[in-house]
N, C-alpha and C positions, 0 to 999 in steps of 0.2 A: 551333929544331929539336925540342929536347925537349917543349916545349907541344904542339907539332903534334901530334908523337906522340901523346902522351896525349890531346888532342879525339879523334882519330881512333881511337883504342881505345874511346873510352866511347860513340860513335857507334853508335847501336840498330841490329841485326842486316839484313841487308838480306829483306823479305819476298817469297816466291812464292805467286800464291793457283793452286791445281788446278784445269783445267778440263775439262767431258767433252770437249774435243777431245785432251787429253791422258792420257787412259785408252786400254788397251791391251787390258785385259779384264776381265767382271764375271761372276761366277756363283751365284745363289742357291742355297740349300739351307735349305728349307721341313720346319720340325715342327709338329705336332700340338698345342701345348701354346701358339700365339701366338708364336711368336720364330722366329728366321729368322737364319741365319749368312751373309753377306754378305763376297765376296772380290772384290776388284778391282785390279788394278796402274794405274799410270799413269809415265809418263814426263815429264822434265820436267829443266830444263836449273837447274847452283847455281855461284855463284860461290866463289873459296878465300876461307876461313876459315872461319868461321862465319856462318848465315843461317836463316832460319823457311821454312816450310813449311806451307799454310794449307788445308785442303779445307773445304767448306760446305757438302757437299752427301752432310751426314750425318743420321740421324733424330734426333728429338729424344728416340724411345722406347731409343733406345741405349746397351747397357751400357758404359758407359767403362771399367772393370776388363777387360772382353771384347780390348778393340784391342790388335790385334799390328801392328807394322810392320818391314817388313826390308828393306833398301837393297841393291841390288846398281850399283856393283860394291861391294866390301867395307871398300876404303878410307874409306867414309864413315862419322862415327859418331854415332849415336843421342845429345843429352846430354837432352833431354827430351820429352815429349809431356804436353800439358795438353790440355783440352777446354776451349771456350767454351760456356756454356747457362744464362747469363747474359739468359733472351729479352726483346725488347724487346716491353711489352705496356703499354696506356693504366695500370692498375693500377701498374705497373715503373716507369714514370715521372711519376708522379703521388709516390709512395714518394721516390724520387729527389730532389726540386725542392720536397719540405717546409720549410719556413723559407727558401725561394732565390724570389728575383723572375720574374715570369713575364709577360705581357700579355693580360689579358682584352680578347675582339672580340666588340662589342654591333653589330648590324644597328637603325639610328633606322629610322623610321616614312617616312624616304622614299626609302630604299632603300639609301641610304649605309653606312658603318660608320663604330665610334666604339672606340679603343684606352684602352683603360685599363692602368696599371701596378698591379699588385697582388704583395703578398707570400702563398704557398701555405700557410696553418696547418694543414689536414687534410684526410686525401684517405677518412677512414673513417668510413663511413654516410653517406658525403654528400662534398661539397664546400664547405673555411671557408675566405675569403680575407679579408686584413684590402688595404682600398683606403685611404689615408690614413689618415683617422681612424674611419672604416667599416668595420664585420665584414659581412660578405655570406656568406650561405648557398647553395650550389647557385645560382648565380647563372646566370642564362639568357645564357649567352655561351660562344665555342668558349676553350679557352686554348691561347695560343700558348707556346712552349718554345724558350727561347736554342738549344739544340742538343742533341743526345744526348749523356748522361752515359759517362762514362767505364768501357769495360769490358761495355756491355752492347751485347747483337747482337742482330741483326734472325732469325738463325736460327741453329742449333748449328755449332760447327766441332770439327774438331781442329787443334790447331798443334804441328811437330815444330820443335824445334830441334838443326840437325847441324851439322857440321862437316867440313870436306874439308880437304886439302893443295894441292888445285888448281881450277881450274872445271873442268866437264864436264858431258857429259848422265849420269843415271842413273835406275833403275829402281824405283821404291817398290812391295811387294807388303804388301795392308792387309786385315785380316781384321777382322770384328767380330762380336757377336750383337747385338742390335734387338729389341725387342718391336714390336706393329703388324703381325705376319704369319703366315699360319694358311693351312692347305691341309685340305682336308675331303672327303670319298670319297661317292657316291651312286648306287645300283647301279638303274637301270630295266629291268627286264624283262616280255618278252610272252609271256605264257603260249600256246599254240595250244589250241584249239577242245575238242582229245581231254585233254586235261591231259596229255599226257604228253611234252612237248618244251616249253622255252621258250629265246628268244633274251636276251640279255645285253648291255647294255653299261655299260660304268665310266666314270663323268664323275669327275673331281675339280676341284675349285675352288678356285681360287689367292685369297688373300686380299693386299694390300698395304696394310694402312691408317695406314701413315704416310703424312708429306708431300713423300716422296718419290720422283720416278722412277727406275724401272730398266730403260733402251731399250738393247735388244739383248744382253739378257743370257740366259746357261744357268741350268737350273732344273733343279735336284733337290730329290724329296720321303722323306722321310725316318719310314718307317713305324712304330712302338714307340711306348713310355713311357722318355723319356733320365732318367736321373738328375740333377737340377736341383744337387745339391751342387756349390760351387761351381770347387775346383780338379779332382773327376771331371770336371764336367759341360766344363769349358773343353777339357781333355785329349780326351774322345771326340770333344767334339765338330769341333775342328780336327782330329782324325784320319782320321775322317769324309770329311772333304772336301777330303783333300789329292791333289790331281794333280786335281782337278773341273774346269779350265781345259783340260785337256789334251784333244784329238780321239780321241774312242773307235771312228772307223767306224760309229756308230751309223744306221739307217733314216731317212728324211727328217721323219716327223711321228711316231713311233712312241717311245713309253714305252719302256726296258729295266730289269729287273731285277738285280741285283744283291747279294749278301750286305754287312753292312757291321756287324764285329761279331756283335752277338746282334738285328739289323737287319734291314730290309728297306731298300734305296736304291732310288728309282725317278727314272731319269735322262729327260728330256726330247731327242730328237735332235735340236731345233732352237733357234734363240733365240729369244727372245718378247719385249712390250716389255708393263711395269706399269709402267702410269701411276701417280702418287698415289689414296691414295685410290679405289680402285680393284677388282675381280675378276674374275678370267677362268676360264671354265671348257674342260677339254680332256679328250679321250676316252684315258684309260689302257690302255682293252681292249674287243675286241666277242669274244661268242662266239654262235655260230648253231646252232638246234638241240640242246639241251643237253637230258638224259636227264633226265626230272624225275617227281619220287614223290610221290603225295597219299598225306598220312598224317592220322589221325587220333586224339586221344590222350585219354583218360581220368584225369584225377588228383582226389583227394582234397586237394591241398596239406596243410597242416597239421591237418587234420580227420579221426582217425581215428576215435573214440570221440563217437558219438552222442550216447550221455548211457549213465549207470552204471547201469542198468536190463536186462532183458527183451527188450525191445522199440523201435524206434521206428517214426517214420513217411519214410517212403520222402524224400528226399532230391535235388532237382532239382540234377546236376551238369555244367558246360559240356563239352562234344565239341569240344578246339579242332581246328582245320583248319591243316594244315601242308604248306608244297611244302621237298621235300629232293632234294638233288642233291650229288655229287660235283666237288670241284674236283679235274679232272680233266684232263690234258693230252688225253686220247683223246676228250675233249669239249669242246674247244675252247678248255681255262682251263689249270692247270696251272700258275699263277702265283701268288706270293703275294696274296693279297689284304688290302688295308688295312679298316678297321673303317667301316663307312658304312648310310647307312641305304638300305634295299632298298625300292623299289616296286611293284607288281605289277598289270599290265594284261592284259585277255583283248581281242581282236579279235572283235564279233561278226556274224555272216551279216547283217545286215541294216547292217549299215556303223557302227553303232557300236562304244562302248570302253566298257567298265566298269574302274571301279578296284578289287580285288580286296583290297586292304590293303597295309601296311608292316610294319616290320621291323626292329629292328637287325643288320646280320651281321657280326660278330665276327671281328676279325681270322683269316682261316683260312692255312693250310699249305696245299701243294699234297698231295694225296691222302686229307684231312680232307671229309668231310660237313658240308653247309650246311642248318639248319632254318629254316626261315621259319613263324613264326605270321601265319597268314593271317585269325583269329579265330574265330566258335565256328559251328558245324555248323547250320544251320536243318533240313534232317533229321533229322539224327542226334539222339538224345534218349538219355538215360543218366541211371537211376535208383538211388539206393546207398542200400540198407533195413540195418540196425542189426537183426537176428533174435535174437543171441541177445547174455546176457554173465553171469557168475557167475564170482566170486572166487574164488581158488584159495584151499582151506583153508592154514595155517601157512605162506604165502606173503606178507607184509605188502601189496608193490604189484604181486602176480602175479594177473595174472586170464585167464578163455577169453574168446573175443569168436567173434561168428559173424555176418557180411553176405553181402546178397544183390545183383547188380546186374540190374537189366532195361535190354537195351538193345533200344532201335526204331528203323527204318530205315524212315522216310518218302520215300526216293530212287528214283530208279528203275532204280541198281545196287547192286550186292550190293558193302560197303562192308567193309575192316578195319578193326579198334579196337583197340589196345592201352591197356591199363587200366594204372595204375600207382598203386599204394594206398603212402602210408609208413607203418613200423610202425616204435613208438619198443622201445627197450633190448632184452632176450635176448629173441628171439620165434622160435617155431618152426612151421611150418601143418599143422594137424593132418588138416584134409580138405580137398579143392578136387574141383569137379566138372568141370573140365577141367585142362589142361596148364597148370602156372607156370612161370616163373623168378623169379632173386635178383639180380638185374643191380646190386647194391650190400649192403651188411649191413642197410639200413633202406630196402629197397624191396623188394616184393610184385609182380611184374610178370606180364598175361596177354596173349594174341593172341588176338583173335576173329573169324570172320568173320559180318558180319549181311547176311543175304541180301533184295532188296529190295522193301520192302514186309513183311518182315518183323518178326521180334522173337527175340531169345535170353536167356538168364538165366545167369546163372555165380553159383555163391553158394563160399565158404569160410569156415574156422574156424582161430583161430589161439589159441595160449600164448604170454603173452607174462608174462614173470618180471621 
């Protein structure tokens, strides 16, 4: 009786492997940065004592420090969680079966095959077998393998081992992070005819490229920069996305917003299915008829000082072209907007499209202004002359400077320009022949209007110590 006992003690755990028939629910939560937080329960039936618990149908980009697992009901207890990623790959088992007997298969010349026994010496830079008393290199034949080594898998798993007082069904809730998954924002809009309205809509693109499916799962995308340190970044980020399983009442195909921390959450109202390897794209937001502003902008970038002289020669500067608008609820947005790249189409009378340029747009806030560089002005021309300059006496790096700009309006409407010159250290403008501002301590900023087919001139002079 005591023997008995003890064989039956040391008797290996009995195993369950998880199946998606036995999942109960799955919900992604998509960042910005490649990774993706991944929650799912599943159900599943364990006998009393102790037994394992196997799922396989995990990424292979996955953080194992990431996995949480919590058993309901409470009776049951956690003694360990290991991962398998161990993968089985021709290199893996080639490595494996070094100095171990193997069978080379030669195809003869009449169509047969012919088995040879050989011993594996190296599997690096090549193929060395010794056949009897025969080394053979990379030899033209498939090799066959007694069987898979011990320990290694065809694909990643995790294995729990728990323990109960009784059998019963219960409830595993499993969380992880994964690399392999990215979501991306891209903003298409159509200007109208007048420039002064365009329509809007928000695609975002769901990335999955691990090897693995996820059918019928919630999806949230998750807007910011998370802090990647690793006991913050695990903390936000399960906090994040707890109760994500649960029914919000949300719209049938419609994105919702939500705060989430110092976050933007954008929840999906329905399930979707990512295949492996895979992307899908889906509309976050349309807005119609949206108030929109051509502007046009004048800078000097880093270039204030022509050269330390007198004089120079007049100066060809870009006029870039900008559409700006208001994210705006009373304009049909009013939502956070994630950071993506903008495109811009005009419809024209005669049935075509012109592409107008792109754009990065910047993560915005609801009630924030949106510029979009459109590129530079084929009208508009803008010239920046260098007139005057002379050191100030017992000032070592203090000198006057004095420019002139000519701007010309080859359009056929009367066009605004705002000009904006930087000027370095203590500077103060001593003339201007029109209206300034100081919209910074190292900006010079003017508004002008050129009327079209015209031309106007603005010149100033400034101290700068």
């Amino acid at each position: 009786m005591g023997a008995s006992l003890s064989l039956a003690a040391a008797a290996p755990p009995a195993i369950s492997d998880l199946s998606v028939g036995d999942r109960q629910g799955l919900h992604l939560t998509l960042y910005q940065d490649n990774r993706g937080l991944v929650r799912e329960s599943y159900r599943f039936h364990h006998p009393a004592g102790r037994s394992l618990l196997r799922l396989d149908r995990v990424p292979a980009a996955m953080e194992p420090r990431s996995v949480q697992a919590t058993f309901d009901p409470e009776g049951i207890r956690l003694l360990e969680q290991r991962h398998e990623q161990d993968l089985l790959t021709p290199r893996r088992l080639l490595e494996t079966y070094l100095d171990k007997q193997v069978v080379l298969l030669f195809s003869t010349m009449d169509g047969g095959e012919r088995r040879l026994p050989a011993t594996l010496l190296s599997a690096r830079d090549g193929i060395v077998v010794r056949a009897g008393d025969e080394i053979l290199v990379n030899p033209d034949a498939q090799i066959i393998f007694p069987g898979l080594p011990p320990g290694v898998v065809s694909r990643p798993a995790v294995v729990w081992e728990i323990e109960a007082a009784r059998a019963g069904d219960a409830l595993l809730e499993l969380s992880y992070i994964t690399g392999g998954q990215n979501w991306s924002t891209d903003y298409v809009a159509s200007l109208a005819a007048d420039d002064r309205m365009l329509d809007l809509t928000v695609w975002v693109t769901v990335e999955n490229n691990t090897e693995v499916a996820y059918d019928n799962t919630g999806l949230s995308l998750v807007a910011g920069q998370v802090h990647r340190a690793v006991p913050a970044a695990r903390g936000m980020l399960m906090a994040m996305e707890s109760g994500g399983m649960r029914s919000r009442g949300q719209q049938e195909s419609a994105f919702t917003s939500e705060q989430a921390m110092d976050f933007h959450l954008y929840r999906l109202g329905r399930k979707v299915n990512l295949p492996a390897h895979s992307s899908r794209q889906f509309v976050l937001h349309q807005a119609r008829s949206v108030p929109v502003h051509r502007r046009h902008v004048v800078s000097a970038g880093g270039m204030f000082l022509q050269r330390r002289g007198p004089a120079g020669d007049p100066i060809r500067v870009p006029v870039e072209s900008r559409l700006e608008f208001v994210n705006s609820g009373d304009h049909g947005l009013g939502l956070p907007l994630p950071s993506g790249i903008a495109r811009v189409f005009q419809d024209q009378a005669d049935g075509g499209r012109v592409f107008l340029g792109s754009d990065r747009l910047p993560g915005t806030a609801d009630g924030e202004t949106i510029s979009l560089i459109m590129g530079n002005s084929f009208d508009l021309v803008a010239e920046r002359t260098q007139t005057d300059y002379r050191q100030l006496p017992g000032v070592r790096r203090g000198y006057e400077a004095a420019f002139r700009y000519d701007l010309r309006n080859r359009g056929p409407e009367d066009m605004e320009i705002d000009i904006r010159d930087p000027v370095p250290g203590d500077w103060e403008l001593l003339e201007s022949s029109v209206e300034f501002s100081r919209p910074d301590a190292s900006t010079l900023a003017f508004h002008v209007t050129v009327a079209a087919g015209g031309q106007t001139t603005i010149s100033y002079r400034v101290r700068v110590k």
